[in-house]
Structures are given as structure tokens and as C-alpha cells.
C-alpha positions as CSV (number, residue, x, y, z in Angstrom):
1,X,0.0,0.0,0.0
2,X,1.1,3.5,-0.4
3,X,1.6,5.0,2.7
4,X,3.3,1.8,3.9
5,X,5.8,1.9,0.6
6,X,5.9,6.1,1.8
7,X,6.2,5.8,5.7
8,X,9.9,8.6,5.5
9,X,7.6,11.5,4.6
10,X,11.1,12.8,3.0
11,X,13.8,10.6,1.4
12,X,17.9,11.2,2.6
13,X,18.2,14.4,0.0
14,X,15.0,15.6,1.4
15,X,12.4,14.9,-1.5
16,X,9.0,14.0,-0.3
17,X,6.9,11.0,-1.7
18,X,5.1,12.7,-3.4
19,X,8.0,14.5,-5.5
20,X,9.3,10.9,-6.2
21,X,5.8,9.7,-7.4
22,X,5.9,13.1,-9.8
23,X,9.1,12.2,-11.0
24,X,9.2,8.6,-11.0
25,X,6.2,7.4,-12.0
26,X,4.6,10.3,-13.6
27,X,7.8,11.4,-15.4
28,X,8.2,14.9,-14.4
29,X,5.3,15.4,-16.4
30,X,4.9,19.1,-17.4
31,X,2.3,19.4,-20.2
32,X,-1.4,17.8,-18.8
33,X,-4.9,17.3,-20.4
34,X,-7.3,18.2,-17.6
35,X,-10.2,15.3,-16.5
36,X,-13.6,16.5,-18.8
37,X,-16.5,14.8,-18.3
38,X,-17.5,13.3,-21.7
39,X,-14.9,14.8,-22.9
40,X,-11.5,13.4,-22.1
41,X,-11.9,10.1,-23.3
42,X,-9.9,7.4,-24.7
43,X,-9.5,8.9,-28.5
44,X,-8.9,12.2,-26.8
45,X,-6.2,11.2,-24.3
46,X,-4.5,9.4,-27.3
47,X,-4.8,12.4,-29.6
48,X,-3.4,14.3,-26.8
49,X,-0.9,12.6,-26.2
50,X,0.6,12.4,-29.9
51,X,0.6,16.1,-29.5
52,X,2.7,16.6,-26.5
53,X,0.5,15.9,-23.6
54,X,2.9,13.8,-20.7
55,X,0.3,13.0,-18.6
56,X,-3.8,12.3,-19.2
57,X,-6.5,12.1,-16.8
58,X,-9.9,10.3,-17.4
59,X,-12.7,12.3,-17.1
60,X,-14.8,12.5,-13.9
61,X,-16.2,9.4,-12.5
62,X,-19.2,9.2,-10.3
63,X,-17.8,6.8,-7.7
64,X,-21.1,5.2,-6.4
65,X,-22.6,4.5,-10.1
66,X,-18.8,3.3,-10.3
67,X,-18.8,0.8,-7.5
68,X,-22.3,-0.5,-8.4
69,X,-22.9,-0.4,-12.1
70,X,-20.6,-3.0,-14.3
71,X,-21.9,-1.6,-17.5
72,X,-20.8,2.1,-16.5
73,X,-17.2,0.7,-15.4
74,X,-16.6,-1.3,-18.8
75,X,-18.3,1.7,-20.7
76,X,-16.4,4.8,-18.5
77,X,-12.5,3.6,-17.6
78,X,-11.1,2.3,-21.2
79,X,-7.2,2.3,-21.9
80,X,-4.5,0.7,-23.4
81,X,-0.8,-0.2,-22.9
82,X,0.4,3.6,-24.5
83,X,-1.9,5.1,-22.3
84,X,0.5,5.8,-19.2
85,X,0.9,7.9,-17.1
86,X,-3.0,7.7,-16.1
87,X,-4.9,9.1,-13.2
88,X,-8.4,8.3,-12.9
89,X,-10.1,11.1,-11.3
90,X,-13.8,10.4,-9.0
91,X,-16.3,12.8,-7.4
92,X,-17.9,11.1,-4.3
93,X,-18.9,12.6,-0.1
94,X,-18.2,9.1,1.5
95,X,-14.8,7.7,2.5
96,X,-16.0,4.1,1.9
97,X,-17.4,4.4,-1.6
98,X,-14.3,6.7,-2.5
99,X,-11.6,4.2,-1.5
100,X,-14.4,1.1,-3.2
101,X,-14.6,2.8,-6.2
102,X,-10.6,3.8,-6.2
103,X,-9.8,0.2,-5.8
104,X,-11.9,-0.8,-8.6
105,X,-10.0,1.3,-10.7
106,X,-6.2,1.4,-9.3
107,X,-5.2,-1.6,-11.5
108,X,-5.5,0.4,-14.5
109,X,-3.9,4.0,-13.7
110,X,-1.2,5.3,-11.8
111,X,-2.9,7.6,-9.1
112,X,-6.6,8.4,-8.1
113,X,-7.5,11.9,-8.2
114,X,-10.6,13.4,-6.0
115,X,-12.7,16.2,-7.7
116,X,-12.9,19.1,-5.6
117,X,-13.1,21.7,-8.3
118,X,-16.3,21.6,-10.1
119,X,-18.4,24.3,-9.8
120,X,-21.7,23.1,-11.8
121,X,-24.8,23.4,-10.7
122,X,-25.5,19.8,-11.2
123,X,-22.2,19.1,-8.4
124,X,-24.2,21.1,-5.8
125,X,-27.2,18.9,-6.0
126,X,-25.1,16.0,-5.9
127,X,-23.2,17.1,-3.1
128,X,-19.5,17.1,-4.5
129,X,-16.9,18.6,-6.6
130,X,-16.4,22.6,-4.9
131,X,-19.1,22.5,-3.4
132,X,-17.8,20.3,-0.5
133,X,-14.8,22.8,0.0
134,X,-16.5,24.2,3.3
135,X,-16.0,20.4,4.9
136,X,-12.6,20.3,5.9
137,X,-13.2,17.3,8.4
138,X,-15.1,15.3,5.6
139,X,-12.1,15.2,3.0
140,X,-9.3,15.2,5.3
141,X,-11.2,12.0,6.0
142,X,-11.4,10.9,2.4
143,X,-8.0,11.7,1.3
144,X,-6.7,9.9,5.0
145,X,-8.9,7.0,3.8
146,X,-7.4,6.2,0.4
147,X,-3.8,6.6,1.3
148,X,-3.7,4.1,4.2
149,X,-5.3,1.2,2.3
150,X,-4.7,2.2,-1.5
151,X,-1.7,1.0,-3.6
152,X,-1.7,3.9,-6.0
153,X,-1.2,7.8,-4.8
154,X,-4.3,9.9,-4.1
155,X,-4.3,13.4,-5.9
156,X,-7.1,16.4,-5.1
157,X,-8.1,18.9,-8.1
158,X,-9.3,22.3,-6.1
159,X,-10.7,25.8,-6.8
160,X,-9.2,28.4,-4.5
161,X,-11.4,30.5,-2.0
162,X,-11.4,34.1,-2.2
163,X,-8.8,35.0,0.4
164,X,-5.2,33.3,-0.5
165,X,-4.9,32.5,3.5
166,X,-7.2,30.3,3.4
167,X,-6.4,28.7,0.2
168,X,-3.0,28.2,1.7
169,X,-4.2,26.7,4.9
170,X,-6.7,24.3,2.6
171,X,-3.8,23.1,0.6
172,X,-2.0,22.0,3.3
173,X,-4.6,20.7,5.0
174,X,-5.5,18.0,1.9
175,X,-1.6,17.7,2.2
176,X,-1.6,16.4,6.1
177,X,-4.2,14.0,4.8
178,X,-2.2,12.1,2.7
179,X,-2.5,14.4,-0.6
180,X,0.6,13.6,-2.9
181,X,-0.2,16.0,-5.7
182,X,-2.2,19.3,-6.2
183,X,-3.8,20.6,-8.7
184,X,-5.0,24.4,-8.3
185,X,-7.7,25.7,-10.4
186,X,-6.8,30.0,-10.1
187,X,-10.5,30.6,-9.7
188,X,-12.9,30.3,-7.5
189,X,-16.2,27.8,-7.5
190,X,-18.5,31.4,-8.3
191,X,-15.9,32.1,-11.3
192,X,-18.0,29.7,-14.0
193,X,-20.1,30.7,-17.1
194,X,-20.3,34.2,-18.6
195,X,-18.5,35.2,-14.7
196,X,-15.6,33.2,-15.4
197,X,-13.5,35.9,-15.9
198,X,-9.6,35.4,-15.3
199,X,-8.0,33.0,-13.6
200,X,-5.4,34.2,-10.2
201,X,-1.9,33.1,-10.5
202,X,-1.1,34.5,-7.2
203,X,-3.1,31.5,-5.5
204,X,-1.2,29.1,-7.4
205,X,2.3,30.4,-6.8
206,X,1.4,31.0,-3.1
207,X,0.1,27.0,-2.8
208,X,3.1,26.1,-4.5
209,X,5.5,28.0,-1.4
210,X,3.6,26.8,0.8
211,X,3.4,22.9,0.5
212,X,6.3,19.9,0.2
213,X,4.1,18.3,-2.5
214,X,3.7,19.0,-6.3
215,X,1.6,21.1,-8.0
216,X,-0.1,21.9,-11.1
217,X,-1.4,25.2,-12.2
218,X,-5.0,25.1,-14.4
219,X,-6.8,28.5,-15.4
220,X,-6.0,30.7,-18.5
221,X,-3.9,28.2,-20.9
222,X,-4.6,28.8,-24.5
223,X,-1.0,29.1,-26.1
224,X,2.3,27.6,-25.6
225,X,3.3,30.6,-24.2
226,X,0.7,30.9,-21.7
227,X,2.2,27.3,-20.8
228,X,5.6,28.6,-20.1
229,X,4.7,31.9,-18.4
230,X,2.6,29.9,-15.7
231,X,5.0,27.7,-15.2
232,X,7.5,30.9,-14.5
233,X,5.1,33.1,-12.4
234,X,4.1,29.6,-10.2
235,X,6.8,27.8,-10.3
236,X,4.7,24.8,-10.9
237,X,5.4,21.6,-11.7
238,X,3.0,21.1,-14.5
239,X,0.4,23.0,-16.0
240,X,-3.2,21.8,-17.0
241,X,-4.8,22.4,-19.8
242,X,-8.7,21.5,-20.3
243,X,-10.5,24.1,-22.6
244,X,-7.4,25.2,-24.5
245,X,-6.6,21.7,-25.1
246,X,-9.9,20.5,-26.3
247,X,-9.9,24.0,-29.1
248,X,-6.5,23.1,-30.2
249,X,-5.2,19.6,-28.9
250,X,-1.5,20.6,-30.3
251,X,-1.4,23.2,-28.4
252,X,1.9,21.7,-26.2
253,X,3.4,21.4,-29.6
254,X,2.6,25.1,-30.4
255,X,0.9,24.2,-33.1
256,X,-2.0,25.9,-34.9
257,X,-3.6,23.4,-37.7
258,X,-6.4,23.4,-40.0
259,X,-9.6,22.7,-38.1
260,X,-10.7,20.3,-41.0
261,X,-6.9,18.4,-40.9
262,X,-7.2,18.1,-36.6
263,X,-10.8,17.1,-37.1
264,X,-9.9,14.6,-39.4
265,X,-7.0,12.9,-37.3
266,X,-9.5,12.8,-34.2
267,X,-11.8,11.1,-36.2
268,X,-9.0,8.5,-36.6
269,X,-8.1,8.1,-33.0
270,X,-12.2,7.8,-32.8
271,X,-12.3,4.5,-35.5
272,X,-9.6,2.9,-33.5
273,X,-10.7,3.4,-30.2
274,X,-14.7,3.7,-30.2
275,X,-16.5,5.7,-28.3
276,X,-19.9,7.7,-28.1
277,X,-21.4,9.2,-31.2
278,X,-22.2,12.3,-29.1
279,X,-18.5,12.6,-27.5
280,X,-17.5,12.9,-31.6
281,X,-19.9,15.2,-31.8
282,X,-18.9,17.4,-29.0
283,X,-15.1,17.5,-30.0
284,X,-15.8,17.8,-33.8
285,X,-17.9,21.4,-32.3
286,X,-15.0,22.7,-29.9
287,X,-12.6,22.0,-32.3
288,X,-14.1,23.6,-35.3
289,X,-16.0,26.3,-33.2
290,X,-15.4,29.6,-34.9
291,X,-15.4,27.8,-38.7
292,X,-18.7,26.3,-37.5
293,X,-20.2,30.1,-36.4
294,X,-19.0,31.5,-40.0
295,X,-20.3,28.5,-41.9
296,X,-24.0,27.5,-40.0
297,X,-25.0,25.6,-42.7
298,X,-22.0,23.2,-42.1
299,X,-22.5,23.3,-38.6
300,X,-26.4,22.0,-39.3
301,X,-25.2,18.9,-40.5
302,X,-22.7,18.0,-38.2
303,X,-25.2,18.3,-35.7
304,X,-27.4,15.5,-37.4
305,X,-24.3,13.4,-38.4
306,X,-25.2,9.7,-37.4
307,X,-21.6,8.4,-38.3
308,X,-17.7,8.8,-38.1
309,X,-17.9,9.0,-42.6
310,X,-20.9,11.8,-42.0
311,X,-18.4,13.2,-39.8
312,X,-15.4,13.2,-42.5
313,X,-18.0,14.3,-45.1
314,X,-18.6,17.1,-43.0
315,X,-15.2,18.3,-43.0
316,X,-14.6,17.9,-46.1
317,X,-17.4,20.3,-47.1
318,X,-16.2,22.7,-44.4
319,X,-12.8,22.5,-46.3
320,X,-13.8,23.3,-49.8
321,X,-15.9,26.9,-48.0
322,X,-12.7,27.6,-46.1
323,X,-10.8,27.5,-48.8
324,X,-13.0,29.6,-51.0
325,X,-12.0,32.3,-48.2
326,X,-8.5,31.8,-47.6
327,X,-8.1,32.6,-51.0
328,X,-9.7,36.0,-50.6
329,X,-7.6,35.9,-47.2
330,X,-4.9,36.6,-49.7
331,X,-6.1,40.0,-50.4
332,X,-7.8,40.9,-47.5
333,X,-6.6,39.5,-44.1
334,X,-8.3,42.0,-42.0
335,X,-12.0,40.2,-42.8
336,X,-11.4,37.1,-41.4
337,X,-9.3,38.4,-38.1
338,X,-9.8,41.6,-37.2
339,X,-13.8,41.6,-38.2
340,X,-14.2,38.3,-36.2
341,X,-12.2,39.4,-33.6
342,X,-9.8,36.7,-33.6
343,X,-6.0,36.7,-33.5
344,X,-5.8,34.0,-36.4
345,X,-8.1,33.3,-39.3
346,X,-11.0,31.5,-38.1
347,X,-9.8,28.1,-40.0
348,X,-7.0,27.9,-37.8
349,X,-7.3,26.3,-34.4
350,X,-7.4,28.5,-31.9
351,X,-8.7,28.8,-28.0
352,X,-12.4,30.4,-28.1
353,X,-13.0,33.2,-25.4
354,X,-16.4,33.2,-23.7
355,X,-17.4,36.9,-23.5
356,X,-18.4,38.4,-20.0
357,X,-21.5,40.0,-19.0
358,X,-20.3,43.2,-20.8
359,X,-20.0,42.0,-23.9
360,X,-22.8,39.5,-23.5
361,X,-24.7,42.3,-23.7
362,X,-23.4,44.6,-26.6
363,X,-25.2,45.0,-29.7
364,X,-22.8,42.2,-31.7
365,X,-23.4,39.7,-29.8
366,X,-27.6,40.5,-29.5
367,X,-27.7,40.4,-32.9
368,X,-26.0,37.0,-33.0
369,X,-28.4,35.7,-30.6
370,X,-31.5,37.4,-32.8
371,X,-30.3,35.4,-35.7
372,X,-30.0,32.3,-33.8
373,X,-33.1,32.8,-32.1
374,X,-34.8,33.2,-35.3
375,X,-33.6,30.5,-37.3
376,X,-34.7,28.4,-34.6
377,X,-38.4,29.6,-34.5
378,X,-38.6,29.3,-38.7
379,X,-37.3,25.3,-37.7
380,X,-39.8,25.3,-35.6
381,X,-42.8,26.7,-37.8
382,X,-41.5,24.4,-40.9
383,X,-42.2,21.5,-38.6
384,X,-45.5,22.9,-37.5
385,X,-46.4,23.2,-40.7
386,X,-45.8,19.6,-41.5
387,X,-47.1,18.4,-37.9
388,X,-49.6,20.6,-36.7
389,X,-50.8,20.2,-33.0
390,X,-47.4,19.3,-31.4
391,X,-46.6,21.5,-28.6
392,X,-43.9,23.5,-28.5
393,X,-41.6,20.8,-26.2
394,X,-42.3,18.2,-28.8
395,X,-41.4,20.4,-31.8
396,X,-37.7,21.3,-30.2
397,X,-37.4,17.0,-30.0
398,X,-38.7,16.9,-33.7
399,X,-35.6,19.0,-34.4
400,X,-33.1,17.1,-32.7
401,X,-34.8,13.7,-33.6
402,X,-36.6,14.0,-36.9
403,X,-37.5,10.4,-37.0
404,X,-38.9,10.1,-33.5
405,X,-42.6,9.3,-33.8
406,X,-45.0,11.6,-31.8
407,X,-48.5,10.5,-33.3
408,X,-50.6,8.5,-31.0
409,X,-52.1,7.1,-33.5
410,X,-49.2,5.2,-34.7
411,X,-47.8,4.1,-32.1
412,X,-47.9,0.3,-31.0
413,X,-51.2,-0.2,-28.9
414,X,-50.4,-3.0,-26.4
415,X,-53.0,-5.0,-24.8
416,X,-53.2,-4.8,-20.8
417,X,-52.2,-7.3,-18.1
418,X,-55.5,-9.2,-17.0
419,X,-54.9,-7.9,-13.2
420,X,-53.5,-4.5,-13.7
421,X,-53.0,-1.6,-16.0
422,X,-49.5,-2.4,-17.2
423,X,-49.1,-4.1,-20.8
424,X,-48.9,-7.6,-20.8
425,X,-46.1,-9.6,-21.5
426,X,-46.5,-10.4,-25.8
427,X,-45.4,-14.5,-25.2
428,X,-47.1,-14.8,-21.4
429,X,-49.0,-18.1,-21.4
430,X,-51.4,-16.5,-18.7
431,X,-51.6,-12.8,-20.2
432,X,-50.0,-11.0,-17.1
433,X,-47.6,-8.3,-17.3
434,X,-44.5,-9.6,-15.7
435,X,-45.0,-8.5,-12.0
436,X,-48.2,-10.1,-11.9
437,X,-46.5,-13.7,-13.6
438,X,-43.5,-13.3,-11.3
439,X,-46.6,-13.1,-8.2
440,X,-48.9,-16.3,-9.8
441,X,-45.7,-18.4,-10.9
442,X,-44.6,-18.4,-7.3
443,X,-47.6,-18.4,-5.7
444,X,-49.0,-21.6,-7.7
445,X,-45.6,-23.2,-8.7
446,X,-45.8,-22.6,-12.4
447,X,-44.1,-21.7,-15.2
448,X,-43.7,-19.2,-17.6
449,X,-41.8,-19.4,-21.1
450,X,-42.4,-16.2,-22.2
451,X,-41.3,-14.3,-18.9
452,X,-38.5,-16.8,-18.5
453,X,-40.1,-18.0,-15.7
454,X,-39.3,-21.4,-14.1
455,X,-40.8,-22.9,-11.2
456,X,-41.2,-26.9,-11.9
457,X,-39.0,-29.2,-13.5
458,X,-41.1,-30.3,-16.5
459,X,-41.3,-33.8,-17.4
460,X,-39.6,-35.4,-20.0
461,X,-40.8,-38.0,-22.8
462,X,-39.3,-41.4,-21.7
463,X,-38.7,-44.5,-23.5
464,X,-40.2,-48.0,-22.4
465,X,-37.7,-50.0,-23.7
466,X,-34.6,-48.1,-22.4
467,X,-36.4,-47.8,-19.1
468,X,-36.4,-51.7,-18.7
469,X,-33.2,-52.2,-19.5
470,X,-32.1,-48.9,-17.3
471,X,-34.3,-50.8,-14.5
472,X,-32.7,-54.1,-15.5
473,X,-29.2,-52.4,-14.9
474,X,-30.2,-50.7,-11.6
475,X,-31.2,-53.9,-10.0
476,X,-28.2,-55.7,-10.9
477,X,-26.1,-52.4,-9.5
478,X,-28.2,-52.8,-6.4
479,X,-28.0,-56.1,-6.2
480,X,-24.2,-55.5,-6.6
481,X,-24.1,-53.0,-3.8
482,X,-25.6,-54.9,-1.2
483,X,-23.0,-57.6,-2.1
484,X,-20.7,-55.2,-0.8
485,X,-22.1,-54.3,2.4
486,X,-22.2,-57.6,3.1
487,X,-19.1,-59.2,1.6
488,X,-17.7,-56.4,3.9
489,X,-19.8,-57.5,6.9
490,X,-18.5,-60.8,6.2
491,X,-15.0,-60.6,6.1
492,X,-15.3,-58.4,9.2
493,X,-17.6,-60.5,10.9
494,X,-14.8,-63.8,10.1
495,X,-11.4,-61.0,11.0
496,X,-13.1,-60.8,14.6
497,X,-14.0,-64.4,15.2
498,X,-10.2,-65.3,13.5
499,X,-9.7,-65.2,17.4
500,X,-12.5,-67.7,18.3
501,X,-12.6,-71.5,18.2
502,X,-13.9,-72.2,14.2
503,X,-16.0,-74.8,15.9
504,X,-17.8,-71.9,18.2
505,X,-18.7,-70.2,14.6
506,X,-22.5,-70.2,14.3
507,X,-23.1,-68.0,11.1
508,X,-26.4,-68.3,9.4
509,X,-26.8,-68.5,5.8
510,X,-27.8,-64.8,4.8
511,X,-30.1,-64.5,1.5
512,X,-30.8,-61.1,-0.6
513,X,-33.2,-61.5,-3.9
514,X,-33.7,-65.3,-3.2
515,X,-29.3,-65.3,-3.2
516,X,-27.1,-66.9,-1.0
517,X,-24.6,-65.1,0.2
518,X,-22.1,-67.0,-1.1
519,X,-23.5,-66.8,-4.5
520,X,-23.6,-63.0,-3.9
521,X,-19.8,-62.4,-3.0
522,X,-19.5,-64.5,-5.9
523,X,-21.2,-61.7,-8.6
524,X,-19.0,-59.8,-6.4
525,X,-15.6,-61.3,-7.6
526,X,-17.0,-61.7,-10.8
527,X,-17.8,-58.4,-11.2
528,X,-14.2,-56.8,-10.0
């Protein structure tokens, strides 16, 4: 276990264990792709890692759906041999199902990371992420938990709190638990959405003074040079990287490609290592973000793609429109940066900026949600037209599922369990939905083939003349078997009166089936 292999907090030249984890086992790793949920998946930590990336995490795991749901486990925590170093990073509020779900999963990663940074809405009704930040006792608990029993390293993720002191002080805190890496998120859990705003370096650097473990810096990486200024200002061990990387996955490279040519090569990690249709969709999105906002009509169809070759088809058409424009580019450079407000033609990858309230609210961007809104509402009406009577609710589904059925009327009418309201099972033998067969098969010790329902044996067809001889054979066996017992009773009936006069012997003839016993230790010997 860990803290057994770790009980010198501090080797002879004074590095702690968790600096030898970082540098041992996670290879001085510099450049990191940040855990995303749905995000960060195998095809994505590859991709990332042929572009620079030194050490992937997996994206956020619930850990009780982990502990109890197979399907989810197989489905969630894929890898492979090249993809190493690996931590696997949970959300839970329980020690116990933490260090269940960790062990589940240590066999297939190097370290197990606890998500105490996210600051969705959906983490505060679940009770985790940031928003169990104010519960010192709690994670000092769970981190204390998993590093006395697990084999691997715990890690924590964390947003910072608005004074630095008391970031400092929960830093090390998670430290005295056990912590063996850090990974500071330079905002804090009310800095999300269009309030995002800029991320504090000043946190980071003053976590990074303050504790004996490592730590890697996350908030405001877009460029390569944003990588090495942070790691500068902080004096960080690593930096993190979640939205910049998914915009531009070269980014640790300093590369800029063609959104069509990194689409393209994702889609290639994608066919080798499957993964959900809507996880391609979401990347395809980030990744071509501002070519999708010039060209709608592309982005229409990738949003109904069904398929990785719809996918490539779709690039492919957004390559012959950007082209088109780079070659007026040629001429006139200023109307695809400077007008769009971007540093590099919008065909190049790039990190996309979410604009604050401020601009959120200037005339640009109301116009851009006008024209949005309004395309939406002539969708809408075109599908109205064709399906009158749907409600509003239904026609936003007929958009996003254009074969989905909403007519009543042709819909399959099922006929209804004979004791309830439920449908009834289509093969039930009694017509009962399966509740009720489960009840009357167990009540009246019956079966059910079409339920799969079994509560008798059934009897099988047998045959007469094999059932005589089989008979024939068992008597013979029996009759064989008793000639045992008593061939044994015999010889240890004669052993014990070995000792007695032979003339004193009084043993009666014994008879089984109208056989002497005799003739029965007889079919004995004959039979051995």
C-alpha cells in the first residue's frame, strides 16, 4: 500500500513521496490534459498525447454509479498499454465508496484523483466537486482513507477561496491527509459561465510555497506561451490544460492546424478506439468552433451526423468553403481576423474566449443571438407546418430527432395485463404483465416461457424399452451394492472371530433377492 511503501515522509536528499511519485512514476510530467466529463476520453487522451500531452486524466467518475454499475465501469475507464501515465479522477462525499470505487480502478492508472473543483450546478445537488470545499473534516477523512489502504497515490483537483490564506491553509490541510499531488484551479467555484472571468496566478504560486508536495497550475492556458509563463510566475510543476486543449489539442506542440486536418486525425483516434457518437460530436464542435459560427450551414449537419464518414464528409465540405475564403484571405486579411475578432483566421485552431456580462450584452453579440433565435423559431414553424398540433416541447425534440414518432395514433397499442393496467407480457402463457407472472408463478408453482419463468421441473418423454433395460441395470447395481455391504460384513464378521474357536462359529446363511450369500460375493468377484 502507499503509505506503507511512503512511511519517510522525506527521502535522505530531502524529497517527499510525493515528488518521487511526480518524477518517477509520472515522469516529471509538465504538459497535462485536464479530466472532462465526456470529454476526455480514450480517442482524446491518445490524440493528446501524440501532441505533446505527458500525462492524461480520465474524465470525472461518479464513484457510487462506479462501485455498483458493471456496464458504467466497462463503458467509463477504457485504456490501453500507450496510455500511461493515467490518473483516474472520481467525485464522491463518502470515505467508503471513495476508496471502493478507487480500488476498482487502481489496476488500471497510476494515481486516483478526487474532484474538488467543479463548480456546476448539477455538483451542488449531488453534493460534490467545490461544493464540498467548506467540509474540511469530511475530505481530510477521504483523502486519510485512500492513502492508508490504497496501492496507488491519491491526488485532489481544487478551486481556491477568495482569500489566498485560506487557500493556503486548505492546501495543506488536503496535504496532512495524505494528498501527494495538487492541482489548483486559479478561480474560484462562483468564477464559472459568462462570470468566469480570469484565472489568479497568485493563488497558485502561493500554494506552490507553501506545500512539500507537487503542484499543477490550471486557469487561462490557451497558447504555448501561456504554458511557459505559468510555469514561471508559479513555479509549478505542471500546467493543465482543459478548454485550450480540447480547441486546439497541439497546443503543447505550439501548433496551430487546420480545423478540417485536426478534425480529421480525431476522427482516426475515434475508429480505433470507439467511443460515443455524441463525445464525436462534442469535440468535432469545440474543435471547429469559430469555422462552425462562419459557416451554419455546415455546422447544421454535423449536428445530425449519425456516423464517423458523415463526420469526415462534413469536414470535407467545411474545407472546400474555407478554402474559397482563404483565398480572398490573400487579399484581404483583415476580414477574417480583425472583423471576427480573432487573433488567427478563423480556419485555424485557436482557443475560443467566452465573452463576459459586458459583452454578453453589446449589440454584436444581441444580434448573433437574434439570428439564432430566429432561425430556430422558422425550424420550428417548418415542422409545424408539416405536424400541426405538437406542442412547443415536442417540436424542439422533432428538431433534434426528426425520426422520432410523436402520433398516438401510430404508435404500438399493447394489450393490458388481466390484473393490472400495465401491458402484458407479448409471449405470457397467462396474459400478465411480468409482476403479476412473477406473483402467480410463485404463488401456484408454475411456469412461464415467455417471462423466463421457471418454477417446476417439466417432465420429460421417456422410453419404455430403455427404461427396462435402465431398471434391468439398476437392479443388478443394487443387487451388486448390497453384495458389498455384506461381503464387507462378512470378512469383518470372520477377522473378529479369527480369534474364536472355528468350531464356536455359528453364522447363518444370509439371502438377498432369493441369493445366497455366497452366490452373492460370488457376482462380487465376478464383477471386479
Amino acid at each position: 500500500m502507499f503509505n506503507k511503501i511512503s512511511q519517510m515522509s522525506e527521502t535522505n536528499n530531502g524529497e517527499s513521496d510525493g515528488f518521487k511519485f511526480w518524477r518517477e512514476i509520472l515522469r516529471s510530467a509538465k504538459y497535462v490534459a485536464a479530466p472532462m466529463v465526456d470529454q476526455s476520453e480514450l480517442a482524446w487522451r491518445m490524440l493528446s498525447r501524440h501532441y505533446g500531452a505527458e500525462l492524461c486524466y480520465t474524465p470525472m467518475f461518479h464513484a457510487s454509479v462506479f462501485i455498483r454499475d458493471a456496464l458504467y465501469r466497462k463503458e467509463s475507464l477504457q485504456t490501453c498499454p500507450e496510455d500511461r501515465p493515467l490518473i483516474v479522477q472520481f467525485c464522491a462525499n463518502d470515505p467508503d465508496t471513495l476508496l471502493k470505487a478507487a480500488q476498482l480502478a487502481e489496476p488500471f492508472c497510476d494515481a486516483i484523483d478526487l474532484n474538488l473543483g467543479c463548480p456546476q450546478t448539477i455538483a451542488k445537488r449531488g453534493h460534490y466537486g467545490a461544493f464540498l470545499q467548506d467540509e474540511w473534516d469530511l475530505l481530510a477523512k477521504m483523502v486519510k482513507t485512500c492513502h492508508e489502504n490504497l496501492k496507488v497515490p491519491i491526488t485532489c483537483k481544487i478551486r481556491v477561496f477568495p482569500s489566498v490564506d485560506k487557500t493556503v491553509k486548505y492546501a495543506k490541510m488536503l496535504e496532512d491527509a495524505g494528498c501527494q499531488l495538487l492541482t489548483v484551479h486559479g478561480r474560484t467555484r462562483e468564477q464559472k459561465g459568462q462570470f468566469t472571468g480570469v484565472a489568479d496566478w497568485t493563488y497558485i504560486k502561493a500554494v506552490r510555497e507553501a506545500v512539500r508536495i507537487p503542484v499543477f497550475a490550471n486557469g487561462n492556458i490557451q497558447y504555448l506561451a501561456d504554458v511557459h509563463r505559468c510555469l514561471q510566475e508559479t513555479g509549478a510543476q505542471g500546467v493543465m490544460s482543459a478548454e485550450g486543449n480540447l480547441h486546439n489539442p497541439a497546443l503543447f506542440h505550439g501548433l496551430s492546424p487546420f480545423i478540417w486536418d485536426m478534425s480529421q486525425e480525431y476522427l482516426d483516434f475515434a475508429e480505433k478506439y470507439p467511443c460515443p457518437l455524441s463525445y464525436i460530436r462534442g469535440h468535432v464542435f469545440k474543435i471547429c468552433h469559430h469555422g462552425l459560427s462562419v459557416h451554419r450551414e455546415v455546422r447544421e449537419v454535423v449536428a445530425n451526423a449519425k456516423s464517423i464518414q458523415d463526420f469526415r464528409a462534413c469536414m470535407e465540405k467545411l474545407k472546400i468553403l474555407c478554402k474559397v475564403d482563404i483565398e480572398k484571405c490573400a487579399t484581404d486579411p483583415e476580414t477574417f481576423t480583425f472583423k471576427l475578432k480573432l487573433p488567427l483566421p478563423y480556419w485555424i485552431c485557436q482557443p475560443y474566449v467566452r465573452p463576459g456580462p459586458e459583452e454578453e450584452n453589446d449589440v454584436e453579440h444581441k444580434e448573433l443571438r437574434k439570428r439564432i433565435n430566429l432561425k430556430r423559431s422558422e425550424d420550428m414553424q417548418k415542422v409545424s407546418a408539416d405536424e400541426p398540433g405538437l406542442s412547443n416541447n415536442k417540436l424542439k425534440k422533432r428538431l433534434k430527432c426528426p425520426n422520432k414518432n410523436f402520433d398516438p395514433g401510430l404508435k404500438m397499442k399493447f394489450e393490458t395485463c388481466s390484473l393490472c393496467l400495465n401491458p402484458k407480457g407479448l409471449k405470457c402463457e397467462y396474459g400478465l404483465c411480468k409482476g403479476c407472472c412473477r406473483s402467480k408463478t410463485h404463488s401456484e408453482f408454475l411456469n412461464c416461457i415467455g417471462h423466463h419463468i421457471k418454477k417446476k421441473r417439466t417432465a420429460r418423454p421417456v422410453d419404455l424399452d430403455s427404461k427396462a433395460d435402465s431398471n434391468i441395470s439398476h437392479e443388478v447395481h443394487s443387487d451388486v451394492s448390497e453384495a458389498s455391504l455384506i461381503e464387507k460384513d462378512f470378512i469383518s464378521h470372520a477377522t473378529h472371530n479369527d480369534m474364536l474357536d472355528k468350531s464356536h462359529c455359528n453364522l447363518k446363511p444370509l439371502t438377498v433377492n432369493g441369493l445366497h450369500k455366497t452366490d452373492l460375493c460370488d457376482i462380487y468377484i465376478d464383477n471386479h
